[in-house]
N, C-alpha and C positions, 0 to 999 in steps of 0.2 A: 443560514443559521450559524451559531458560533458554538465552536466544540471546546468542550474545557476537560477537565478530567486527565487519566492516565489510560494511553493506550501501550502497546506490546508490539514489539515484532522478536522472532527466531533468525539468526541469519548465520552465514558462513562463518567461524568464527576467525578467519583469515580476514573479516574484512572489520574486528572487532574496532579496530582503532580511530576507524570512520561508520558510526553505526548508522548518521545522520545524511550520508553523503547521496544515496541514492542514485548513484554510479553508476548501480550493477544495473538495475532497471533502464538508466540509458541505454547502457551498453547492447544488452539483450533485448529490450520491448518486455510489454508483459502486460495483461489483461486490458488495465485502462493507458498505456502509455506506448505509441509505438518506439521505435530504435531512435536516438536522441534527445528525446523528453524524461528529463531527472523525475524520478516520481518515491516516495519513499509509501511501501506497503506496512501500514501497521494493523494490527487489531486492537476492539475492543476487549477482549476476554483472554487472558492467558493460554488459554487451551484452543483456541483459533489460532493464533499466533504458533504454537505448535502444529496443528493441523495445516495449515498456509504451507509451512516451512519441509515437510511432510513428502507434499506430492510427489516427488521424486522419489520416493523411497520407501513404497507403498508394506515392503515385507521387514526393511530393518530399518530401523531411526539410525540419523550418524546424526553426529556431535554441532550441536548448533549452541552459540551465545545468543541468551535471553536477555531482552533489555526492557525496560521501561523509557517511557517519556510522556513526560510534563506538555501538555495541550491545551492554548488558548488560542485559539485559530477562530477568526471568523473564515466570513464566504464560503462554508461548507454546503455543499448540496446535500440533502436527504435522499438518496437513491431506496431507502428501505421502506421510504412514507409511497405507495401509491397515490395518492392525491399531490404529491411531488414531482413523481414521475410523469404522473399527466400533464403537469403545469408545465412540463419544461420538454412535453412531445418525447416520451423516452418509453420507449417497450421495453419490458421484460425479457425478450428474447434477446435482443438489443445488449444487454449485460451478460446473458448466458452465453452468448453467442461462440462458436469452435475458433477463437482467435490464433488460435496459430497455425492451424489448417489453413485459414482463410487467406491469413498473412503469406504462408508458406506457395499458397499460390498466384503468391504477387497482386491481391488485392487488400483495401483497406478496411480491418475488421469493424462493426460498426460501435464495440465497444470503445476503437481508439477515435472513430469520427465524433463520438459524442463527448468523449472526454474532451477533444481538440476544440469542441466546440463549444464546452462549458465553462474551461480555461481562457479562450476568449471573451466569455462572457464574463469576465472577472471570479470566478472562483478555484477557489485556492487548493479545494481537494473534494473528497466524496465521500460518503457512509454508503456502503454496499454489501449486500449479502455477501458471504461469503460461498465463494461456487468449488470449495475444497473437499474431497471422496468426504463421506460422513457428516458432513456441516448439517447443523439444525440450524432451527429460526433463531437461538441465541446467540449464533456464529455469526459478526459482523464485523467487515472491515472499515477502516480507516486508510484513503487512498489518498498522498496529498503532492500538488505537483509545485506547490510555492509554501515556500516553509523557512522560517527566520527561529533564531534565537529569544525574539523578543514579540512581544503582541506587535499586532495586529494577526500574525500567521506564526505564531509558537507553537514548535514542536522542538522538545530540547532530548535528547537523551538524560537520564538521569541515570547521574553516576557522583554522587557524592561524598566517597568514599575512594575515589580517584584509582577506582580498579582496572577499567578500562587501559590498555596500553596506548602509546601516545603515534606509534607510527606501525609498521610491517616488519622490523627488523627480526623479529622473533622467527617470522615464515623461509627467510632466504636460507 
């Protein structure tokens, strides 16, 4: 499918200057992306996008930059259509599945097998429930592992107003 619209992510606000970069997700692994694999997590809904960003920090919010970005992305998979799910052999558990325990014991979670294996199939990212404390059925992410400036895979930060800082110097 091709996703168009504006989705959200919450992130460190240390990494404001690169909100595009998906870095941090290599660096770390994370639900659809093991250690290596750039993956940029966004939401659709503002208030996922908080809730995502969240987990950590279950009693006190700390300070996160909210962003916007501009989406014309084909080769999306629908992971939230079950009749998607079945077409492309993917269980439910398969996404929920305890990925860091699993990882933690040195084997491959099977949400990063399927990711690994979607992205071979040519797509670009994923619409998936969101598996964050409190998420309802209108809690949906945006999971994307190939992402350009320009279509065919746009995902731009939107900052037009040129608020955004241009590098890290602020943090040293």
């Amino acid at each position: 499918m091709r996703l168009t619209g504006q989705v959200y992510r919450a992130h460190h606000p240390r990494w404001a200057f690169a909100p595009a970069s998906g870095q941090g997700a290599a660096l770390h692994g994370g639900r659809f992306n093991p250690k290596g694999l750039a993956a940029l997590y966004t939401s659709r809904r503002l208030e996922t996008a908080w809730l995502e960003a969240q987990q950590a920090f279950p009693f006190k919010a700390q300070p996160m930059t909210l962003c916007a970005y501009e989406v014309d992305c084909a080769d999306v998979a629908d992971l939230t259509d079950p009749a998607e799910r079945s077409r492309l052999g993917i269980a439910e558990a398969d996404l929920a599945c305890a990925w860091e325990d699993i990882a933690a014991r040195g084997a491959i979670p099977p949400s990063w097998d399927l990711a690994l294996r979607l992205l071979a199939a040519g797509a670009s990212g994923i619409l998936v429930r969101s598996f964050a404390a409190a998420a309802g059925p209108r809690d949906v992410n945006a999971v994307f592992w190939r992402w350009a400036d320009a279509p065919p895979h746009r995902v731009r930060a939107v900052d037009d107003a040129d608020r955004l800082p241009k590098d890290d110097s602020s943090w040293r």
